[in-house]
TORVOBA-215848 format. One record per atom (N, C-alpha, C, O, CB): residue number from 1; x, y, z; atom name; residue in one letter. Coordinates in steps of 0.2 Angstrom, whole numbers, padded with zeros to 4 digits. Glycine has a CB too. Layout:
BEGIN
REC  pos     px     py     pz  site  code
REC  NUM      X      Y      Z    CA     A
...
end
This chain:
BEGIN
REC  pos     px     py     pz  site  code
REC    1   0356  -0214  -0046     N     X
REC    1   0358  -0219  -0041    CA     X
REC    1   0352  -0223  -0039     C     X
REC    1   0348  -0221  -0036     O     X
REC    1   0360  -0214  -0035    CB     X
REC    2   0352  -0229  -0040     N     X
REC    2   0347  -0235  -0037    CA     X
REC    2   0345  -0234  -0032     C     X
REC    2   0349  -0229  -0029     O     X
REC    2   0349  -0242  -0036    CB     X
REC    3   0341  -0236  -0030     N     X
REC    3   0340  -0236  -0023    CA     X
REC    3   0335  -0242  -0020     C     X
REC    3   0330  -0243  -0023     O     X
REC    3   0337  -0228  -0021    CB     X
REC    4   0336  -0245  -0015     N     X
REC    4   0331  -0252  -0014    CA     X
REC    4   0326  -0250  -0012     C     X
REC    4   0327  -0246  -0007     O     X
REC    4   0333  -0258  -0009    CB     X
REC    5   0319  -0253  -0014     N     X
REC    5   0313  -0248  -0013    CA     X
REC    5   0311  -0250  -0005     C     X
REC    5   0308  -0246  -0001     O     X
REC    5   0306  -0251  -0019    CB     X
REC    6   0314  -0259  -0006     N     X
REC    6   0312  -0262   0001    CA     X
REC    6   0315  -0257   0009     C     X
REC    6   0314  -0259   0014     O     X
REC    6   0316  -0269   0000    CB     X
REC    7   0319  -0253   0006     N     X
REC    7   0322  -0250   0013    CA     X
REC    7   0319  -0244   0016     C     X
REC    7   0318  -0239   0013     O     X
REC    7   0330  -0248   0013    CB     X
REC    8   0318  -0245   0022     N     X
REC    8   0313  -0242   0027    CA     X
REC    8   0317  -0234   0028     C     X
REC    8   0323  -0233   0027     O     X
REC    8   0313  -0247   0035    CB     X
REC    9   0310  -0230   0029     N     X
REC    9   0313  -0221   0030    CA     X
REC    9   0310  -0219   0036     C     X
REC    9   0304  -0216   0035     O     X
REC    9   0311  -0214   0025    CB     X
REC   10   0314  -0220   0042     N     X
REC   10   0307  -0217   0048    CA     X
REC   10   0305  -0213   0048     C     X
REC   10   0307  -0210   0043     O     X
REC   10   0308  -0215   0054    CB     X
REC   11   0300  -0210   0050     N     X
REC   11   0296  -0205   0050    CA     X
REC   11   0291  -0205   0057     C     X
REC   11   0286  -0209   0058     O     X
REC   11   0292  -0204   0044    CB     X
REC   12   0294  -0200   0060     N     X
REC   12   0294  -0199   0068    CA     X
REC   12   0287  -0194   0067     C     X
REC   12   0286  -0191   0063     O     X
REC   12   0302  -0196   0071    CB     X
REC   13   0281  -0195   0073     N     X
REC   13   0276  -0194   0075    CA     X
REC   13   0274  -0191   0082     C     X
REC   13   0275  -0194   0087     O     X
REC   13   0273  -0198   0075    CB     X
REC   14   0272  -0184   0082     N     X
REC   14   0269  -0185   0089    CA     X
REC   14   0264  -0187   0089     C     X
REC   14   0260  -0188   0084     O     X
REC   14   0268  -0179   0093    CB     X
REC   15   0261  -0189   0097     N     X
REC   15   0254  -0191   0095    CA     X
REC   15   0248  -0186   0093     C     X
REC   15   0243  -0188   0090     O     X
REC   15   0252  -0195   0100    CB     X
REC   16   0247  -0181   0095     N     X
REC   16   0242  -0176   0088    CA     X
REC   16   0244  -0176   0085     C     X
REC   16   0240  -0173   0081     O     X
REC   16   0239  -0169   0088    CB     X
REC   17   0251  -0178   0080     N     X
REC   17   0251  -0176   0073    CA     X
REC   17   0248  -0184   0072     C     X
REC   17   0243  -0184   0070     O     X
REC   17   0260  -0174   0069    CB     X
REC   18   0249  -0190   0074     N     X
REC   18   0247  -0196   0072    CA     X
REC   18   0238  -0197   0072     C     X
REC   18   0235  -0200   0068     O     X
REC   18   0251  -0200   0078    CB     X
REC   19   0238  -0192   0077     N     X
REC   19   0229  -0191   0076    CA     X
REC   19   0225  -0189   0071     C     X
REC   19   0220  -0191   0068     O     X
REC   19   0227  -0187   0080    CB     X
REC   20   0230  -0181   0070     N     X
REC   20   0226  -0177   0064    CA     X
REC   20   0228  -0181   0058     C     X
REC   20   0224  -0181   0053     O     X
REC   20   0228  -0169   0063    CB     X
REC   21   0233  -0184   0058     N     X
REC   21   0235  -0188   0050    CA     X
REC   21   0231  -0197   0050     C     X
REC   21   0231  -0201   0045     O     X
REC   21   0247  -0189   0050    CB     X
REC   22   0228  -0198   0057     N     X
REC   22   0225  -0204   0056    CA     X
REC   22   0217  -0203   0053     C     X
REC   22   0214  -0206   0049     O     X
REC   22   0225  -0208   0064    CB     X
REC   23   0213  -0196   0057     N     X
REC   23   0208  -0194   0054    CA     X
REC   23   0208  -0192   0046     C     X
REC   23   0204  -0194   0042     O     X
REC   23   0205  -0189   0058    CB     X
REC   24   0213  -0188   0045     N     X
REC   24   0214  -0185   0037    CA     X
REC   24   0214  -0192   0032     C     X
REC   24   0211  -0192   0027     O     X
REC   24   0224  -0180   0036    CB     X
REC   25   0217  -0198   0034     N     X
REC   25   0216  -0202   0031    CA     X
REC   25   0211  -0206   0029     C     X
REC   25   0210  -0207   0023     O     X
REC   25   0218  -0205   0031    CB     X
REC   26   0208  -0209   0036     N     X
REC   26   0201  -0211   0038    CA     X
REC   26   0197  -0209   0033     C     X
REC   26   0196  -0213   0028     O     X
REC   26   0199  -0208   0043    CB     X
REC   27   0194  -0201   0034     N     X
REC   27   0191  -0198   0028    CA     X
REC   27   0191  -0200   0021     C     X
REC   27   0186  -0203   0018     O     X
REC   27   0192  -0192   0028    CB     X
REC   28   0198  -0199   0019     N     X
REC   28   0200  -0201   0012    CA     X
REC   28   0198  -0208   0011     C     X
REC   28   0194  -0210   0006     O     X
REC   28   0208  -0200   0012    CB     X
REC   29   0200  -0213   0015     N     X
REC   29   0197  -0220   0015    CA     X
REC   29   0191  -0220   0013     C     X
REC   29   0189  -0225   0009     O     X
REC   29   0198  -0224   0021    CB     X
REC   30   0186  -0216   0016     N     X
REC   30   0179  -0218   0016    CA     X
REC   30   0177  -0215   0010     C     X
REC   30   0174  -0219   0006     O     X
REC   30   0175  -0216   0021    CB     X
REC   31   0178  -0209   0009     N     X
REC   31   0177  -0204   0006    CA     X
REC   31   0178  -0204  -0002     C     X
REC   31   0174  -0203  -0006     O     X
REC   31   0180  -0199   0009    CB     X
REC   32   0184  -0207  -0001     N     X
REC   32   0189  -0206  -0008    CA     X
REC   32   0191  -0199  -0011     C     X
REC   32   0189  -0198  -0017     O     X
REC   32   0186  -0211  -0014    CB     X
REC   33   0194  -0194  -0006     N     X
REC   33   0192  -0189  -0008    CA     X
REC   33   0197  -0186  -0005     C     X
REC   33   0197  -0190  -0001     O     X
REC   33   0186  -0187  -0007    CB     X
REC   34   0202  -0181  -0003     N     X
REC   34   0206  -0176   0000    CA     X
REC   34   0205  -0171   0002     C     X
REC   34   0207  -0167  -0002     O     X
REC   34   0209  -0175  -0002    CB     X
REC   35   0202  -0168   0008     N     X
REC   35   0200  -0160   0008    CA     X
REC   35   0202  -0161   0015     C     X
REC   35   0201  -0164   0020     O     X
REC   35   0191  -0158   0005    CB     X
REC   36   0207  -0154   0014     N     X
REC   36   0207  -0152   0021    CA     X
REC   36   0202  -0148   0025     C     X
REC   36   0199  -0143   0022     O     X
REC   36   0213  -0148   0022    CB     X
REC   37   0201  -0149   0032     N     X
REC   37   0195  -0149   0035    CA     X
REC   37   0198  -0143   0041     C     X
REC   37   0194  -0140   0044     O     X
REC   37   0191  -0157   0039    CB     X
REC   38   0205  -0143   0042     N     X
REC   38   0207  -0139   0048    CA     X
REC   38   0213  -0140   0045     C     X
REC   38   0215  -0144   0041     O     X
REC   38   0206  -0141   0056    CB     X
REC   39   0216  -0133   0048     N     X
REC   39   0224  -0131   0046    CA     X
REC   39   0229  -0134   0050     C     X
REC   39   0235  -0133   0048     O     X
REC   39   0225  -0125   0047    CB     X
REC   40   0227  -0139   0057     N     X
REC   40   0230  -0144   0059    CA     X
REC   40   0233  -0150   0054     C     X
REC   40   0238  -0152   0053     O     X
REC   40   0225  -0146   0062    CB     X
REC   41   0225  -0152   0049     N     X
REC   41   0229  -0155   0044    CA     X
REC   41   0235  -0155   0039     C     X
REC   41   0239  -0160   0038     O     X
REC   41   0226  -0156   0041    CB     X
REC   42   0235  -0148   0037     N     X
REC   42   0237  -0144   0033    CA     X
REC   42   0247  -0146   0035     C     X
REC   42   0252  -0148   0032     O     X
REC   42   0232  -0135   0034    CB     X
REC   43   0246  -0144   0042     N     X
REC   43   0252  -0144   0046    CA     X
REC   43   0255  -0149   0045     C     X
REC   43   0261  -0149   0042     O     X
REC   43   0250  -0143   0053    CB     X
REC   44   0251  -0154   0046     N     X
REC   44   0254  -0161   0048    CA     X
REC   44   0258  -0164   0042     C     X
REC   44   0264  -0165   0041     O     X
REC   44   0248  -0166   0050    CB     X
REC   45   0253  -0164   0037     N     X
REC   45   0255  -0165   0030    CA     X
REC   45   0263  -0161   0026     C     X
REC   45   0267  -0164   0023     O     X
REC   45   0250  -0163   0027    CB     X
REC   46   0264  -0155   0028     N     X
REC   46   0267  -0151   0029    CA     X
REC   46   0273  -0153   0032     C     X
REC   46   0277  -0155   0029     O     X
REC   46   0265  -0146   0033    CB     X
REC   47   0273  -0153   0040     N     X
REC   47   0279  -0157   0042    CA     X
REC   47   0282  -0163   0041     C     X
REC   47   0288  -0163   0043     O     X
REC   47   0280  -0157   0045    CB     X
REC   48   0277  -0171   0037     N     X
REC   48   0280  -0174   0035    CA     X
REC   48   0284  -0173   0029     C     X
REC   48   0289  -0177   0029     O     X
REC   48   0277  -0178   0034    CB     X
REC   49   0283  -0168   0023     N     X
REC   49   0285  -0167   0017    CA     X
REC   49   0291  -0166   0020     C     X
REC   49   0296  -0169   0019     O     X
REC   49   0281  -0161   0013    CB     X
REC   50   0292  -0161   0025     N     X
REC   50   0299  -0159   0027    CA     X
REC   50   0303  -0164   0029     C     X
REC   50   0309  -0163   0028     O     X
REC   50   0299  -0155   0031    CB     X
REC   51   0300  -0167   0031     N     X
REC   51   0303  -0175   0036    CA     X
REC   51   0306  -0179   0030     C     X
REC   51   0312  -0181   0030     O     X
REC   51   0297  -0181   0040    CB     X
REC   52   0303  -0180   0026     N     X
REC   52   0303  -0183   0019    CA     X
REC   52   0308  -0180   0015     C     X
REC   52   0312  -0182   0010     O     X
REC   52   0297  -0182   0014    CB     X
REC   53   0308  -0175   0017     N     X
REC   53   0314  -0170   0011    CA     X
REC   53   0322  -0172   0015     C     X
REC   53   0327  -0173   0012     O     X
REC   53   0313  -0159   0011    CB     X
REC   54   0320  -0170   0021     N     X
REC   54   0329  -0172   0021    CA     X
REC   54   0328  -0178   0025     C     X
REC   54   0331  -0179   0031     O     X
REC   54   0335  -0165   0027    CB     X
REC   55   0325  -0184   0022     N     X
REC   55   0328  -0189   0024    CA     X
REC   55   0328  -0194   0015     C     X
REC   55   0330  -0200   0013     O     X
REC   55   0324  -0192   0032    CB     X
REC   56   0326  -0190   0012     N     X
REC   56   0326  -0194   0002    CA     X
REC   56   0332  -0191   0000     C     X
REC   56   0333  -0185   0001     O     X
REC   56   0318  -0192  -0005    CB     X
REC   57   0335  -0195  -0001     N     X
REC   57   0340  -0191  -0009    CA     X
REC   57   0335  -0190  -0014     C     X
REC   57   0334  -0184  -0017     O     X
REC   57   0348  -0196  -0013    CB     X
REC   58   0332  -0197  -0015     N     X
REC   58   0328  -0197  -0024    CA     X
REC   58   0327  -0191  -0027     C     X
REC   58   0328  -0190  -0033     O     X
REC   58   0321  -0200  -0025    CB     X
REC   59   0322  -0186  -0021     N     X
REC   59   0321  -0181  -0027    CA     X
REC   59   0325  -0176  -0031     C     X
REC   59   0323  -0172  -0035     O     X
REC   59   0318  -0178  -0026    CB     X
REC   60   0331  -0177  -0030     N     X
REC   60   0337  -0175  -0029    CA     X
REC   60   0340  -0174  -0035     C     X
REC   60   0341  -0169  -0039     O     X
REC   60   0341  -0178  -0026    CB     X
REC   61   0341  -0184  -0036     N     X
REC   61   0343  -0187  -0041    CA     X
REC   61   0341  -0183  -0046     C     X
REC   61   0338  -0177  -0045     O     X
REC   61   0341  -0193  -0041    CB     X
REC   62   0345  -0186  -0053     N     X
REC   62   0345  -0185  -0059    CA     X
REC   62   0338  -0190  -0064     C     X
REC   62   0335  -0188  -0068     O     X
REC   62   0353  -0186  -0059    CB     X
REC   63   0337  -0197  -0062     N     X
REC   63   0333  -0200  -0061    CA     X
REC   63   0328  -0200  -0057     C     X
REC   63   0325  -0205  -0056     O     X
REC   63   0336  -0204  -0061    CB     X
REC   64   0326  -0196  -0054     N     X
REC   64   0321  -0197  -0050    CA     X
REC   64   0314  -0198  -0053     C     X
REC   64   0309  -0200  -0050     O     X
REC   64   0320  -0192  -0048    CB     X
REC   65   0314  -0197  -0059     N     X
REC   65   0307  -0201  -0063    CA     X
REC   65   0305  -0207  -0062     C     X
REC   65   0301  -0211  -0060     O     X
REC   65   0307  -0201  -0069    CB     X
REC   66   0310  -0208  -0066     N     X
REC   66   0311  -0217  -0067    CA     X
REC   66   0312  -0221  -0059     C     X
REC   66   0309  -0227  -0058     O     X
REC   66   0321  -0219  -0073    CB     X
REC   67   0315  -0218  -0054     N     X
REC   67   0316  -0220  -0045    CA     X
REC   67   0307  -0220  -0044     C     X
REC   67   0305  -0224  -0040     O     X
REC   67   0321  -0212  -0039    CB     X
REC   68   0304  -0214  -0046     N     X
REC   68   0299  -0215  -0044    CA     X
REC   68   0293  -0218  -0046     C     X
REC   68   0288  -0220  -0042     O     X
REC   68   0298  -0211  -0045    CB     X
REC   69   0294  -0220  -0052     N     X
REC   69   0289  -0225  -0058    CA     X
REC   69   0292  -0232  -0054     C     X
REC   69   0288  -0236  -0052     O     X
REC   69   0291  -0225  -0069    CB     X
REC   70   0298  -0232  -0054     N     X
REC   70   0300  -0240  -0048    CA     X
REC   70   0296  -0240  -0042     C     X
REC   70   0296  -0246  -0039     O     X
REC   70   0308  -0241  -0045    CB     X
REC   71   0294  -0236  -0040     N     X
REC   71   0295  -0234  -0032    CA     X
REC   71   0285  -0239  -0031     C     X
REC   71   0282  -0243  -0028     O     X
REC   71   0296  -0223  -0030    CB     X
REC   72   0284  -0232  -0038     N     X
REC   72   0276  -0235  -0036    CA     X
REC   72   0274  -0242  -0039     C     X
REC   72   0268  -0244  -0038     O     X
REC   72   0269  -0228  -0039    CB     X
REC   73   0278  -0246  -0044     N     X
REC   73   0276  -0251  -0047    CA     X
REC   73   0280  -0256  -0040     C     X
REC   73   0278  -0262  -0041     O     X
REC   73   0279  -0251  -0056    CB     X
REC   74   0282  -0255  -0034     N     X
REC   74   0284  -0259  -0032    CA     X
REC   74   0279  -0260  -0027     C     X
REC   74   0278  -0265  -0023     O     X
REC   74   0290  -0258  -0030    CB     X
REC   75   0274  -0254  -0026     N     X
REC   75   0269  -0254  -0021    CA     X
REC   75   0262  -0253  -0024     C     X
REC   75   0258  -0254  -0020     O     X
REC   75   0271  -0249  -0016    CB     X
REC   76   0261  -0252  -0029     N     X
REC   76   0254  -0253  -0033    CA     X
REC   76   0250  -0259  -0031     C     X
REC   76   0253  -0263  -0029     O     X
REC   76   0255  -0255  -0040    CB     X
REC   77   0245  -0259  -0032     N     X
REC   77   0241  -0266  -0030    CA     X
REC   77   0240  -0268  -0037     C     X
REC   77   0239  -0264  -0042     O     X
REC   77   0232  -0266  -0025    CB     X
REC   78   0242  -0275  -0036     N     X
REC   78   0239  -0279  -0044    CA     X
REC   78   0233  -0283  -0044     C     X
REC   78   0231  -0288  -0041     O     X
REC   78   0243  -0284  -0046    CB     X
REC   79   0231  -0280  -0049     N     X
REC   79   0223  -0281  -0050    CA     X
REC   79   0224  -0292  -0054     C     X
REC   79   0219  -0295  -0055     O     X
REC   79   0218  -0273  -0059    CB     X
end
């Protein structure tokens, strides 16, 4: 099943999850590095996956590879 890469998937926030997932990134930004620092993180990340799951079909699909190889060539930076 296609799917248009361009179309938006809310993903709803409280504001401490918006916090711990704004520091968790931050880090990563600077850092270039992933490491969870508190189990808060851990959390947060956690309930977007879930957020993510029932609101994608893709991973679902039968194609989800190929959904996915589109997904990230649509948002890749070009050198």
């Amino acid at each position: 099943m296609p799917t248009n890469t361009n179309e938006t998937v809310p993903v709803v926030l409280s504001r401490a999850q918006a916090l711990v997932l704004f520091e968790f990134l931050s880090r990563f930004s600077e850092q270039r590095q992933l490491d969870i620092r508190d189990p808060a993180e851990q959390r947060v990340l956690w309930d977007i996956l879930a957020d993510l799951e029932s609101a994608l079909p893709e991973p679902l699909a039968h194609d989800y590879d190929q959904q996915l190889q589109r997904a990230r060539e649509s948002i890749r930076d070009t050198v």
